[in-house]
N, C-alpha and C positions, 0 to 999 in steps of 0.2 A: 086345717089350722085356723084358728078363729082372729078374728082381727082385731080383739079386746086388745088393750096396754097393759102391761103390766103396770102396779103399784111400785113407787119409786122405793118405796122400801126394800122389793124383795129385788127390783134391780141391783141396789146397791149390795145386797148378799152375796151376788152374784159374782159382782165386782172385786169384794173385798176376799170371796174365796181364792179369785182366779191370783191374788195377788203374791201366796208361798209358791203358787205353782210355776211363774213368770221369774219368778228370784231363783227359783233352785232352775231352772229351763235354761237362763244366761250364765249362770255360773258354769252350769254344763258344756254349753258351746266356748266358753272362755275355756275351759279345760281341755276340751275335744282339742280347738283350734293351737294351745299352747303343742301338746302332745306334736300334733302335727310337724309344729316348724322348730320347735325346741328339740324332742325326743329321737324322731324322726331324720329332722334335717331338712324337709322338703320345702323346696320353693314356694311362695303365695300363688305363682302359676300352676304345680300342678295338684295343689290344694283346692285349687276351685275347680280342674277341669276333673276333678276325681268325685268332689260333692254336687258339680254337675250329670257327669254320668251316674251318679248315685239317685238325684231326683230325677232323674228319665227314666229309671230301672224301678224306683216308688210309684214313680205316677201310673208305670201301665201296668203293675203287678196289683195295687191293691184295690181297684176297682172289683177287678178278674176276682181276686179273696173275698171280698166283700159279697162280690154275687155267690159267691161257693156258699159263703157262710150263709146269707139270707135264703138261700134255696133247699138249707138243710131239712131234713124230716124231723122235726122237734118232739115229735110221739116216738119215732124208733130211737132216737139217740138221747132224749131227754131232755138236752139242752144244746140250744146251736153254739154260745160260746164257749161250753167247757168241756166241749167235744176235741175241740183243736186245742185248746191249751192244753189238756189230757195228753192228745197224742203226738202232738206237732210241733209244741217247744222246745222238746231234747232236739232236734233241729237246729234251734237257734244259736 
């Protein structure tokens, strides 16, 4: 990685992308979060201790994913990421 700066210009490109992404990202968790307590019914308690067990179950799985993916053979399968969306998403 070089330790040039970027031009303030294309910082602020950057910025000004990340900004539909941030607007639709909180509306989403305002959504998730209503669903929760409104739809649901569930306590603020065991609303966190479920999106907590949720981030301890993200945090050690997708490292583990990460190396699968980056350890792919990109000559036999073509491509590392549209190997798994191909065959792993009906999964989801």
């Amino acid at each position: 990685m070089s330790d040039t700066k970027l031009p303030r210009k294309q910082v602020s490109g950057y910025i000004l992308g990340m900004i539909p992404l941030t607007i639709i990202l909180g509306v989403f968790r305002l959504a998730y979060l209503k669903f929760f307590f409104d739809s649901l019914g569930l306590s603020v308690f065991w609303t966190i201790i479920g999106l907590v067990i949720f981030m301890f179950i993200n945090m050690t799985n997708d490292p583990i994913i990460g190396q699968k993916q980056d350890n792919t053979n990109v000559e036999k399968r073509g491509s590392r990421r549209i190997f798994y969306i191909k065959y792993f998403s009906p999964f989801l």
